[in-house]
ROSE-4610 file (N, C-alpha, C; in Angstrom, 1 decimal, always signed):
// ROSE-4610
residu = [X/X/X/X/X/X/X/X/X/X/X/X/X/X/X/X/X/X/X/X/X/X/X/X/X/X/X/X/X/X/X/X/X/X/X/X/X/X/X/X/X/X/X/X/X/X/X/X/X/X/X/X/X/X/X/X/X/X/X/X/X/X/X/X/X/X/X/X/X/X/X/X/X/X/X/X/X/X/X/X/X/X/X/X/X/X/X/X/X/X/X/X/X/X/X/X/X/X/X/X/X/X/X/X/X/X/X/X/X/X/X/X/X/X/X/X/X/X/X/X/X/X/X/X/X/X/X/X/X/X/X/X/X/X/X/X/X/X/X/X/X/X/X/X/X/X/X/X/X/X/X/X/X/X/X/X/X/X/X/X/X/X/X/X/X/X/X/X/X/X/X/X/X/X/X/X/X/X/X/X/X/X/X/X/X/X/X/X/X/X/X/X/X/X/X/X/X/X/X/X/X/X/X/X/X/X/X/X/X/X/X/X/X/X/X/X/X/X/X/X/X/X/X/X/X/X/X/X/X/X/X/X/X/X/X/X/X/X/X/X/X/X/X/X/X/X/X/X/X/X/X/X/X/X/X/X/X/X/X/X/X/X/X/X/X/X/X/X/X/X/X/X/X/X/X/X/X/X/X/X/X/X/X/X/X/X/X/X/X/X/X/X/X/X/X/X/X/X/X/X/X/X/X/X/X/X/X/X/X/X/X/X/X/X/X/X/X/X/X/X/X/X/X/X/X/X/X/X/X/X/X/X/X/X/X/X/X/X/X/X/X/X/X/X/X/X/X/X/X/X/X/X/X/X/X/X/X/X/X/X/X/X/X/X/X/X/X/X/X/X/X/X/X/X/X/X/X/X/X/X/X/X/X/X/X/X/X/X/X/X/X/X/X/X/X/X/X/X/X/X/X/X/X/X/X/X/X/X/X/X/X/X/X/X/X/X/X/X/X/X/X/X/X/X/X/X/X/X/X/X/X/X/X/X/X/X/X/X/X/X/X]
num = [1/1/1/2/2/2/3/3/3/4/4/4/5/5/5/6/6/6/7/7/7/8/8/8/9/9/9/10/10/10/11/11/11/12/12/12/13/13/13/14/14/14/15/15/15/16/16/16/17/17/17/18/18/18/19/19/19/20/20/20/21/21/21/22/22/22/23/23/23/24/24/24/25/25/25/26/26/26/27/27/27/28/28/28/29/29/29/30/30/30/31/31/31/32/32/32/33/33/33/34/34/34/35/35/35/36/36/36/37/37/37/38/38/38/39/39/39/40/40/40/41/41/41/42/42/42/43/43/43/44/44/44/45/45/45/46/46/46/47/47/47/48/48/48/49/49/49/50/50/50/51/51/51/52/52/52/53/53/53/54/54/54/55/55/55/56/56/56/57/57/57/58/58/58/59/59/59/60/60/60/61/61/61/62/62/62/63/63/63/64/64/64/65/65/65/66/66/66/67/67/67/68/68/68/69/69/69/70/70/70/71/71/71/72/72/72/73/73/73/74/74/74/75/75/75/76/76/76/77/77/77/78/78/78/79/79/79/80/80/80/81/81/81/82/82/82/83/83/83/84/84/84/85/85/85/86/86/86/87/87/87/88/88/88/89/89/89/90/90/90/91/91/91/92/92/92/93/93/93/94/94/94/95/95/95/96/96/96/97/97/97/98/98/98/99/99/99/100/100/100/101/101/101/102/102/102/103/103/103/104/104/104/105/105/105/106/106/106/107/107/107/108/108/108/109/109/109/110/110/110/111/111/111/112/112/112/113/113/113/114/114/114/115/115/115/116/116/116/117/117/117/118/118/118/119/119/119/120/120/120/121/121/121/122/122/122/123/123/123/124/124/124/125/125/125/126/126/126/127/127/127/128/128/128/129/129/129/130/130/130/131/131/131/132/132/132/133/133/133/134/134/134/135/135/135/136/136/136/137/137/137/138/138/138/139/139/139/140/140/140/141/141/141/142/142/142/143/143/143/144/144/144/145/145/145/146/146/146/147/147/147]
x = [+21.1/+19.8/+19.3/+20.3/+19.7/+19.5/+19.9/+19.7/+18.2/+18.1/+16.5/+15.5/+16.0/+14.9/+14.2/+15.5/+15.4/+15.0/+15.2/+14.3/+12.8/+12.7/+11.2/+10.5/+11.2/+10.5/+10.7/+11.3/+10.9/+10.3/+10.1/+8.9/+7.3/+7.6/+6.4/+5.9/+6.7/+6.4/+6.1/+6.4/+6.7/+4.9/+5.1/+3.3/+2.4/+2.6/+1.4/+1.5/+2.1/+2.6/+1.7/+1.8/+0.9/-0.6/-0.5/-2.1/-2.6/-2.2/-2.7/-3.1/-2.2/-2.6/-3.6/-3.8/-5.0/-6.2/-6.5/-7.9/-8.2/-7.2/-8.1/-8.3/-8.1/-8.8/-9.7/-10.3/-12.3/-11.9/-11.4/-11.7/-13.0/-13.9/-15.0/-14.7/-13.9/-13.6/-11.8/-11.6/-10.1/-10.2/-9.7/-9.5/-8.5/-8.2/-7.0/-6.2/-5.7/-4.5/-4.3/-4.4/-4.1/-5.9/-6.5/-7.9/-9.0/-9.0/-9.9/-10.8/-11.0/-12.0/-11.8/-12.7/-12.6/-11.1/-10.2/-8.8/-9.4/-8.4/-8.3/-7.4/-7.4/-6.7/-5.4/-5.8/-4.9/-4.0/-4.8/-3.9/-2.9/-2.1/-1.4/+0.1/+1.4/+2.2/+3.2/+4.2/+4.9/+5.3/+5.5/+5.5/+6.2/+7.1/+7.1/+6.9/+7.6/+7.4/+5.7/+4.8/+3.3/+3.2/+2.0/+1.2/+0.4/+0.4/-0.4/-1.6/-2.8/-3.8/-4.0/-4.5/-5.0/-6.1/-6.7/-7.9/-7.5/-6.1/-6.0/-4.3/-4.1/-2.6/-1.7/-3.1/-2.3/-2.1/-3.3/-2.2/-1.4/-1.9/-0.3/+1.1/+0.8/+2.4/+2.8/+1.7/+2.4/+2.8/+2.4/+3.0/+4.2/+4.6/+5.4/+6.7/+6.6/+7.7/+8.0/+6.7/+7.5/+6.9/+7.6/+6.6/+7.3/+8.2/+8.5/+7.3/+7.4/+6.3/+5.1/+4.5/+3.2/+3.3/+4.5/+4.7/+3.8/+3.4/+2.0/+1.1/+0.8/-0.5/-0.1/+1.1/+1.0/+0.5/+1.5/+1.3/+0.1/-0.1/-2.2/-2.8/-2.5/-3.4/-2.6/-1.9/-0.6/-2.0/-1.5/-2.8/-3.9/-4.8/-5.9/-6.7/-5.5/-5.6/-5.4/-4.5/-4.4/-2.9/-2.7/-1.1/-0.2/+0.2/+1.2/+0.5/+1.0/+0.9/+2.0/+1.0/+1.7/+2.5/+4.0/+4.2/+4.4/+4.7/+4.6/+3.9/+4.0/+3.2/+3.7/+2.9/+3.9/+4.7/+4.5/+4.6/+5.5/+5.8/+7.0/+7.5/+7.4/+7.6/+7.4/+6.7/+6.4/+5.5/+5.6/+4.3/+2.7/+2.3/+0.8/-0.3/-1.3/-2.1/-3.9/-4.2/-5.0/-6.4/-6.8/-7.5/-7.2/-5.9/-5.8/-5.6/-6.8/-6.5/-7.9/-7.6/-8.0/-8.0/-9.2/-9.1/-9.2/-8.7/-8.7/-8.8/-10.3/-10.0/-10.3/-10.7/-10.5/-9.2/-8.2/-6.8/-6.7/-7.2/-6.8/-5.0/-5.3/-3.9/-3.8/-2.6/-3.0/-2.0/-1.8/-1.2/-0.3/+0.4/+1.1/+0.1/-0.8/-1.8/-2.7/-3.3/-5.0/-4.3/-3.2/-2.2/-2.4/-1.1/-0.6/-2.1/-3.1/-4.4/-5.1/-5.2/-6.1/-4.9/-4.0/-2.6/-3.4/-3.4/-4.3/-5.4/-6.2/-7.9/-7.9/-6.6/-7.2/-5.9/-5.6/-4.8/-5.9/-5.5/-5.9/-5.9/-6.7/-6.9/-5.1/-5.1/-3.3/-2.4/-2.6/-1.5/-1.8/-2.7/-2.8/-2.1/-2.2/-1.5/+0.2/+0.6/+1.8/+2.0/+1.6/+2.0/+2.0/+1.1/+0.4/+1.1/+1.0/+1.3/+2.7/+3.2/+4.8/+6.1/+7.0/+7.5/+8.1/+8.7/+9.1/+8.0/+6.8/+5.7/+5.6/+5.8/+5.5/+6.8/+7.9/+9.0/+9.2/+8.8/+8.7/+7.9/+6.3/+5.3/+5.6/+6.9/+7.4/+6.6/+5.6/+4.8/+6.0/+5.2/+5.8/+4.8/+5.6/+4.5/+3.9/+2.5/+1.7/+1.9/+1.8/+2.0/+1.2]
y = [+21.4/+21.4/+19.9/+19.0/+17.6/+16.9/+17.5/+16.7/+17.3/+18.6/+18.9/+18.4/+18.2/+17.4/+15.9/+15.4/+14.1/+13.9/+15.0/+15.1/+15.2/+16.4/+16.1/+15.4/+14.3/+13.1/+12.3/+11.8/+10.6/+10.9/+12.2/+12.8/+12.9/+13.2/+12.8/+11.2/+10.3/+8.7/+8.7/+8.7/+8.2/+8.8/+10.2/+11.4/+9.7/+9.6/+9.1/+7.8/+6.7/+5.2/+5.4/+6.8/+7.0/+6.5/+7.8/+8.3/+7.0/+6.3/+5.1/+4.1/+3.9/+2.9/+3.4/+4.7/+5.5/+5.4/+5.4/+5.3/+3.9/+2.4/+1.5/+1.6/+2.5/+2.3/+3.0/+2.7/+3.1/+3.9/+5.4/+6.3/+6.4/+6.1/+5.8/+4.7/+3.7/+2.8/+3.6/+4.2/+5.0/+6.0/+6.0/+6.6/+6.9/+8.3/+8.9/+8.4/+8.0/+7.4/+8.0/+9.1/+10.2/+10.4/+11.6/+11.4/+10.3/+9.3/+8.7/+9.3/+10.2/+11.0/+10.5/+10.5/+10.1/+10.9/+9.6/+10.2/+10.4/+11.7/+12.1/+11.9/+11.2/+11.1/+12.4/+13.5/+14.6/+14.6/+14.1/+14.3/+12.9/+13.1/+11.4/+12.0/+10.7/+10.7/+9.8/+9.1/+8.9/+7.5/+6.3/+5.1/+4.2/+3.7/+2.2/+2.1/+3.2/+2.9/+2.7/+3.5/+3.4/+4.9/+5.0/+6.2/+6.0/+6.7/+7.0/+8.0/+8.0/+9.4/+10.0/+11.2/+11.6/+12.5/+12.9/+13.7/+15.4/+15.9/+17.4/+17.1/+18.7/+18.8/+18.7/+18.9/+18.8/+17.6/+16.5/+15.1/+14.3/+15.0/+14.8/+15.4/+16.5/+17.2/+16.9/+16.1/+15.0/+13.8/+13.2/+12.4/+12.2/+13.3/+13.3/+13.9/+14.6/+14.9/+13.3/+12.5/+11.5/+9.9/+9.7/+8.3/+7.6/+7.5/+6.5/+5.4/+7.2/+6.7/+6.3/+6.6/+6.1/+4.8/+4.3/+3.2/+1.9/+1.5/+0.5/+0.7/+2.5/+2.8/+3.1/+3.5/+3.4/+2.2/+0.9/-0.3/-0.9/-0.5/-1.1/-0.4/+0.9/+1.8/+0.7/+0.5/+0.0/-1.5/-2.1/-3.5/-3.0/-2.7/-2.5/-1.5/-1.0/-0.3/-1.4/-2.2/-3.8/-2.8/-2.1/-1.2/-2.2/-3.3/-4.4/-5.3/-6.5/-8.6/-8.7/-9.9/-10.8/-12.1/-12.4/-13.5/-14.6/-14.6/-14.8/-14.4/-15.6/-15.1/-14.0/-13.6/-12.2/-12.7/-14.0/-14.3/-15.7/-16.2/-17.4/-17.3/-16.6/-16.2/-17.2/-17.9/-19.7/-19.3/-20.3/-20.2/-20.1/-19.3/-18.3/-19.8/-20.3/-20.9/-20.5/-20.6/-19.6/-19.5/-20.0/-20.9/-20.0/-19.5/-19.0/-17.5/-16.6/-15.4/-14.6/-13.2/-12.5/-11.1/-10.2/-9.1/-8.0/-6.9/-5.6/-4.6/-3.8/-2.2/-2.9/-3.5/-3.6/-3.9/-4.7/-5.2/-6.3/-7.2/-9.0/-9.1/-10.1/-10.9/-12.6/-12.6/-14.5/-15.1/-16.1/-16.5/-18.2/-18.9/-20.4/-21.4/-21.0/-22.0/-21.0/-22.4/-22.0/-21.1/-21.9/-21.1/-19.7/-19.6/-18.0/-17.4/-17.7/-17.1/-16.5/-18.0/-17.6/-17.0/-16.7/-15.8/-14.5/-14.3/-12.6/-12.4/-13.6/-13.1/-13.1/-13.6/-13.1/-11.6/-10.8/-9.5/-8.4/-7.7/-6.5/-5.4/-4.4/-3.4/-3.1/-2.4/-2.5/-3.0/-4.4/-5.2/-5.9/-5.9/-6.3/-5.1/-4.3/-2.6/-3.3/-3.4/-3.2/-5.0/-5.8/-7.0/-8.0/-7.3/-7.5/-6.5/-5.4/-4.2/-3.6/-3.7/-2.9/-3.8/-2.7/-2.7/-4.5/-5.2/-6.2/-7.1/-6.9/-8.1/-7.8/-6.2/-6.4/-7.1/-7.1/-7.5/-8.8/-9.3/-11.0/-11.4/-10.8/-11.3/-10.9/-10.1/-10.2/-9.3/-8.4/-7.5/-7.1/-7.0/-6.0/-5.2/-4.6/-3.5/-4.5/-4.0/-5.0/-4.9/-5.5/-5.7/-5.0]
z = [-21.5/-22.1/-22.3/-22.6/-22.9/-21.8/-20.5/-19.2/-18.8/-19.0/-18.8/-19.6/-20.8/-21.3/-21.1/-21.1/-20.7/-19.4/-18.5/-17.1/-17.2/-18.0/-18.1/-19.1/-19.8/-20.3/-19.3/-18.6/-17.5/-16.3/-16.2/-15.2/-16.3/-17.5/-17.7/-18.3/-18.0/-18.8/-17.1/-16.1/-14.7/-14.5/-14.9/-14.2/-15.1/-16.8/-17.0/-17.1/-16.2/-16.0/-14.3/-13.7/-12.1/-12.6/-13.5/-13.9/-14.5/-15.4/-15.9/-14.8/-14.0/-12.2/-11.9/-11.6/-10.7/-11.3/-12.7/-13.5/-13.4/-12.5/-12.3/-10.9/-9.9/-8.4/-8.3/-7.5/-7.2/-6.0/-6.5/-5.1/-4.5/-4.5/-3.7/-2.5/-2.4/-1.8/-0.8/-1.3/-0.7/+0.7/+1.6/+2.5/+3.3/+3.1/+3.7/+5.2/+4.9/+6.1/+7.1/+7.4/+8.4/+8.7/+8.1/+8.4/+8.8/+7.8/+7.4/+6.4/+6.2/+5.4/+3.5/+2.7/+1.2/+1.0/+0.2/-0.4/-1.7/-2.4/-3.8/-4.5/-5.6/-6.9/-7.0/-7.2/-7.3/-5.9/-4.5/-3.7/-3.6/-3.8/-3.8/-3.6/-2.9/-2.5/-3.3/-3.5/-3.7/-2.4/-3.0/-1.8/-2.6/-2.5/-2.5/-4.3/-5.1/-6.8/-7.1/-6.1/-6.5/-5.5/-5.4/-4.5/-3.8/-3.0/-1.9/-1.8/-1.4/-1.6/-0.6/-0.1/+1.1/+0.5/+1.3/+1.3/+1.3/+1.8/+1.6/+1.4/+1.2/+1.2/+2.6/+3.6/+5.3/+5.0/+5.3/+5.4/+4.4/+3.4/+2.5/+2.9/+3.5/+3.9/+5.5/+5.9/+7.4/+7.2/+5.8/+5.2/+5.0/+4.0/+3.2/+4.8/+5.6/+6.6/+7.1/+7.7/+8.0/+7.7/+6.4/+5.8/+6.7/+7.2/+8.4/+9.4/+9.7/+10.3/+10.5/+9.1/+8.5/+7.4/+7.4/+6.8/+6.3/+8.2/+7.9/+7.4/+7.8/+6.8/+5.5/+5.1/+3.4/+3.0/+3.7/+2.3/+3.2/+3.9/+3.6/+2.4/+2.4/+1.7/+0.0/+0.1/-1.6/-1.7/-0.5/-0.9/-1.2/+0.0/-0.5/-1.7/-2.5/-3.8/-4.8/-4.4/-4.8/-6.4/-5.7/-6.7/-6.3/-5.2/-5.1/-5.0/-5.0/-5.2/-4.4/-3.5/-2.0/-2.7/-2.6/-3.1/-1.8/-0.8/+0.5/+1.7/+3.1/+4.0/+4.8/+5.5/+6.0/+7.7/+8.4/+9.4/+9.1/+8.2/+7.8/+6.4/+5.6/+4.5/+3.3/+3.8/+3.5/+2.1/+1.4/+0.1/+0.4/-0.2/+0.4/+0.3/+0.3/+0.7/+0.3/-0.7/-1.5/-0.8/+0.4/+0.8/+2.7/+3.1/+4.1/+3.9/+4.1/+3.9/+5.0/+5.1/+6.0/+5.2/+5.5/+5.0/+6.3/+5.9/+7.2/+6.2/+6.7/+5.8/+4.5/+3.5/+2.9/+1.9/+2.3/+2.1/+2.4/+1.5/+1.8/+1.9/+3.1/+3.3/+3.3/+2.6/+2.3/+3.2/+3.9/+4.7/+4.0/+4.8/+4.1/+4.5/+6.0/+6.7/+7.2/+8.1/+8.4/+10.4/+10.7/+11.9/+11.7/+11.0/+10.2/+10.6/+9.7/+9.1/+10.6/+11.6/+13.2/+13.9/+13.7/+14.4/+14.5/+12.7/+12.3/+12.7/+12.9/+12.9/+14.6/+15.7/+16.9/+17.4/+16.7/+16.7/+16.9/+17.9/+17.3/+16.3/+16.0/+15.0/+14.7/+16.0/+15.8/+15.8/+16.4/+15.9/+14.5/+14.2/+12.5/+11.6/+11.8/+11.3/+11.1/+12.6/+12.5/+12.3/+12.4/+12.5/+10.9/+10.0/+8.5/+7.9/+8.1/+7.0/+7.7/+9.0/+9.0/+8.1/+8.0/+7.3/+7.0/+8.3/+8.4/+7.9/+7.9/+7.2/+6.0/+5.3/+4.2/+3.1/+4.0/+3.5/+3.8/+4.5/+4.8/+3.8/+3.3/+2.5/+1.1/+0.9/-0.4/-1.6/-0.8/-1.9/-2.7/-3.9/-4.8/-5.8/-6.5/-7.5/-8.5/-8.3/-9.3/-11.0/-11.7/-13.3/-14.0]
């Protein structure tokens, strides 16, 4: 009995530590990862000790089978909710440069130079995806969960 309780108190400090993050993003500005279509608040995933939204329960539940492979698109969707902070660049892991940055989709990236910076701005749609936001950049650029 005391392991269920104490289950469903850190399921619910965890539900309203979510809910409190989510009342500062502007779902008006959010778009489902899989669709494109307006994401919803109620539809949201589990990423990276933050969430993720989608627009229905389908592409939440092709999500949720293989975040793998939606990776890049989670932690674009993590920045451009601005739910993590870049402490590095994502191409040398070098100190960011406040002065060298690029935005995609609405998700700024900051870079160590003005290099790094024209590397991103001549990438394609998908190589910015996978080259800014996969897994190895977001872990070179050192995001973590925002404060």
């Amino acid at each position: 009995m005391k392991n269920l309780i104490a289950g469903l108190f850190a399921a619910l400090v965890s539900f309203s530590a979510v809910t409190a993050y989510a009342e500062k993003i502007d779902f008006s500005k959010v778009k489902c990862m899989v669709s494109g279509a307006a994401a919803k608040e109620a539809k949201a995933s589990d990423w990276k000790e933050c969430s993720v939204y989608f627009c229905c329960d389908n592409c939440k539940g092709k999500f949720d089978a293989d975040k793998k492979a939606m990776a890049s698109k989670a932690n674009h969707q993590l920045i451009a909710t601005s739910q993590v902070t870049q402490k590095a660049c994502p191409f040398s892991g070098g100190e960011l440069n406040k002065d060298a940055s690029v935005e995609f989709k609405g998700a700024k990236v900051s870079f160590c130079c003005n290099n790094c910076k024209g590397k991103a701005e001549k990438m394609t749609d998908d190589e910015k995806l996978d080259k800014l936001f996969g897994e190895g950049a977001y872990e070179k650029a050192k995001f973590a969960k925002a404060k």
